[in-house]
C-alpha positions in Angstrom: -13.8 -86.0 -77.2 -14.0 -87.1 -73.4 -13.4 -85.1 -71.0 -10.0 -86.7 -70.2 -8.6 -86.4 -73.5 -9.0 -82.9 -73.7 -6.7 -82.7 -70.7 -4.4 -84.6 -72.4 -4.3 -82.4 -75.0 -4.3 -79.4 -73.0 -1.3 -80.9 -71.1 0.6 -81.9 -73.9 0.1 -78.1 -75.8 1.3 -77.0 -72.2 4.1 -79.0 -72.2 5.1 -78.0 -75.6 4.7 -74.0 -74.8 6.9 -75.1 -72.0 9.6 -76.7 -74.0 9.7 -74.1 -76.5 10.2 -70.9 -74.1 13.0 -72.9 -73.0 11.8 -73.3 -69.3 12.7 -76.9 -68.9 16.9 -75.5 -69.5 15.9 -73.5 -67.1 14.6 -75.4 -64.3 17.4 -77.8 -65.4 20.1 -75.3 -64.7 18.1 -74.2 -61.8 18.6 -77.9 -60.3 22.4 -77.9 -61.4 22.9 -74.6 -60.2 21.5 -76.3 -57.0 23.1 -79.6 -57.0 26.6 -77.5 -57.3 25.8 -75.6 -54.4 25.0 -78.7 -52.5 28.0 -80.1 -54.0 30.1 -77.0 -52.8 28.8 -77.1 -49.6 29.4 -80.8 -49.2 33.2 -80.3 -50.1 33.4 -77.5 -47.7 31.9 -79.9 -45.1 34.9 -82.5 -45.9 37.8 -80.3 -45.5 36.4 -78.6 -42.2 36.0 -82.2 -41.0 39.3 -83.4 -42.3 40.7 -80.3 -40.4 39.0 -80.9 -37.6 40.2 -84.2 -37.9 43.6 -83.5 -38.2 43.5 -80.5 -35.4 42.0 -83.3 -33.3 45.1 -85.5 -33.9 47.3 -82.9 -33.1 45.7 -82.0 -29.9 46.2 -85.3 -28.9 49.5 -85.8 -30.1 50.2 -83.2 -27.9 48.7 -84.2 -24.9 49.7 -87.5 -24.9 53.8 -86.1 -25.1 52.3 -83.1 -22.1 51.3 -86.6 -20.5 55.0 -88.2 -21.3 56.9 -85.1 -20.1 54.3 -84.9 -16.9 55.8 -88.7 -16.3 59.3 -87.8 -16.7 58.7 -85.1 -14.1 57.3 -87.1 -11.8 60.2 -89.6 -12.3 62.4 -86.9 -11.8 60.9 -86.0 -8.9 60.7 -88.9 -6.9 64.4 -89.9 -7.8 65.5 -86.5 -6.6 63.6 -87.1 -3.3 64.7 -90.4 -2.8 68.2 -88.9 -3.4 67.7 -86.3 -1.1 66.5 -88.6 1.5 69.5 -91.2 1.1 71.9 -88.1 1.2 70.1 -86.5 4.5 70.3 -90.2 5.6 74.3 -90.4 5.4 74.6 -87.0 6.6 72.5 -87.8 9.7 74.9 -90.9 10.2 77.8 -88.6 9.8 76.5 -86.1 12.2 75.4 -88.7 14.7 79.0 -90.2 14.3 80.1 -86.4 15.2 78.1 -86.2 18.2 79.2 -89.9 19.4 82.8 -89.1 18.9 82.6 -85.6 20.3 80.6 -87.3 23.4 83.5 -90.3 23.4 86.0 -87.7 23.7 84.5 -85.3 26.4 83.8 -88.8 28.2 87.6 -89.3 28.1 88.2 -86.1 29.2 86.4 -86.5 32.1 87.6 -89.4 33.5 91.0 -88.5 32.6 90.3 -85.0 35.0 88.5 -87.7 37.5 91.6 -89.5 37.6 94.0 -86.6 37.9 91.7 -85.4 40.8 91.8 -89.1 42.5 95.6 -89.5 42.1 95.6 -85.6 43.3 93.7 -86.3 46.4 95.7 -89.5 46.8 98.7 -88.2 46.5 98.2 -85.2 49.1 96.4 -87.8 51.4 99.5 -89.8 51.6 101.9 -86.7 51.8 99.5 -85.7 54.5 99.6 -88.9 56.6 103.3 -89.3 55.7 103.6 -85.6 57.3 101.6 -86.3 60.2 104.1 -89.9 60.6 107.1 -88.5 60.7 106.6 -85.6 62.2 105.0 -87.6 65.3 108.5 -89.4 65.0 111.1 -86.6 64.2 111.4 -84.2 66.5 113.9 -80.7 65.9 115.2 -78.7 63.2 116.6 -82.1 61.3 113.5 -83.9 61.5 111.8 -80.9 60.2 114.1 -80.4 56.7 114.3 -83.9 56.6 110.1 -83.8 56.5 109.8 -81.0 54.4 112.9 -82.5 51.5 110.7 -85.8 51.9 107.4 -84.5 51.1 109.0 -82.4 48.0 110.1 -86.2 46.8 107.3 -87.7 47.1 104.6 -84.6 45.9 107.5 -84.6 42.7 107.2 -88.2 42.6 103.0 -88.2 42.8 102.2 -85.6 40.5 
């Protein structure tokens, strides 16, 4: 026999020892027992990425309605300033309405006093000169009461 045949033969006698120990079940359930491990772990793999999937949709679920309410806020906010600016608008026109009427009014007053002062000094300039005529013309104790019931008239009559 040649040299390679008697490695064949060796190789099958080893294969048969092999067989009939049983080693090929068990590397066979040595591989199984393996490939179900693999399996396991691949399955673990899918649900930790379908969770993190689904926590990943969640987080943004939640920041997108974070983003909405953060809008809304906003809105909010710059609709209660605007309404706070219109309202301090109206209330500066009221106020300023205030002021002009209060200023109208003391203005009135004034002149009103002005004029009482003028028709005052009018009034006792012409009872002074009216004095100063007649008692140039009337002389006595008649011209006198006649001066002084004259200037009463007209002073009542002037003020």
């Amino acid at each position: 026999m040649r040299d390679y045949e008697w490695v064949l033969l060796s190789f099958v006698i080893f294969m048969g020892i092999l067989w009939y120990v049983g080693a090929f079940r068990k590397i066979g359930d040595m591989l199984d027992g393996r490939a179900s491990d693999i399996q396991s772990q691949l399955d673990e793999a899918r649900a930790a990425r379908a969770e993190a999937q689904a926590l990943l949709a969640s987080f943004e679920a939640k920041r997108a309605s974070a983003e909405a309410e953060a809008q809304g806020i906003v809105a909010r906010a710059e609709e209660e300033a605007r309404k706070a600016l219109a309202d301090a608008e109206v209330e500066i026109e009221r106020s300023m309405a205030r002021r002009l009427k209060s200023a109208e009014e003391r203005i009135a007053q004034a002149e009103a006093a002005a004029k009482r002062k003028v028709h005052d000094a009018a009034a006792d300039a012409a009872v002074a000169a009216a004095s100063r005529l007649l008692g140039a013309r009337l002389e006595g104790d008649a011209g006198e009461a006649a001066l002084d019931a004259s200037l009463k008239e007209v002073a009542q009559r002037l003020h």
